[in-house]
C-alpha positions, 0 to 999 in steps of 0.5 A: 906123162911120158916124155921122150928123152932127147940128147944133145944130137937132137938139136941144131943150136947151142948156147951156153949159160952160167948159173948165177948164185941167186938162181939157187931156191931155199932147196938147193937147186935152181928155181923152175922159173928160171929154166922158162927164163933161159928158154926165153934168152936162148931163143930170143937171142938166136933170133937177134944175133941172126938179125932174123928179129928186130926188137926195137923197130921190126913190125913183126914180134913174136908172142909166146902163146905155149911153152912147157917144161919136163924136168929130170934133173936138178940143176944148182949153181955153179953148174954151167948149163947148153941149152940146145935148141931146134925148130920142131914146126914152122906154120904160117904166123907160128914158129914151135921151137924144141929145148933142152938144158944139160948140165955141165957136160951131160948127153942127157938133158936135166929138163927139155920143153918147147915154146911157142911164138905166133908173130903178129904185127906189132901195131895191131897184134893180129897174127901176121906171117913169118918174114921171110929172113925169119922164115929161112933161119927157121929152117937152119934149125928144122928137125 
């Protein structure tokens, strides 16, 4: 699979992690499941500390439906890593947000992929549209 290769200037948002100890695997480098972790966070928070989400009480959640993950370079504590982050598509009940994670002061990402929210209603879980405050942070950070 042929991947085109992003560098930080592609992306809109940018939230730096510290590697933990115990992300590091028996190989070396940290495991791949944590990359899908920082994905995770880094979306989510950009969402809550932009009050664009409500976790406890908001009727809209968002589910990941899609993601993927390409990696270049490994990664092993105790580098500190950016993720950088971008919307790529804003559809009616679907949000695709691009993502990158640099190591240390790398221009090159070590891994990049996408995630894939559809908001639903919390209650029924039916695919519901984006609320608006939602809908306008998403485009703060449209490619």
């Amino acid at each position: 699979m042929r991947v085109a290769v992003k560098s930080r200037s592609d992306f809109r948002y940018f939230q730096l992690i510290t590697t933990r100890w115990m992300d590091n695997d028996v190989y070396g480098h940290v495991n791949n499941v944590v990359y899908y972790s920082w994905f995770d966070t880094v979306v989510n928070q950009y969402l809550i500390t932009n009050k664009a989400l409500d976790i406890h009480t908001g009727t809209t959640i968002g589910l990941v439906v899609e993601t993927q993950c390409v990696y270049f370079n490994s990664i092993s504590f105790p580098d500190v890593i950016t993720v950088g982050l971008a919307v790529g598509h804003i559809g009616n009940s679907s949000v695709r947000y691009e993502l990158a994670i640099f190591k240390n002061d790398d221009q090159q990402p070590a891994a990049q992929g996408y995630f894939v929210h559809v908001y639903v209603d919390r209650n029924t879980r039916r695919p519901a549209p984006l609320p608006e405050t939602l809908r306008e942070l998403l485009h703060q950070a449209l490619l």
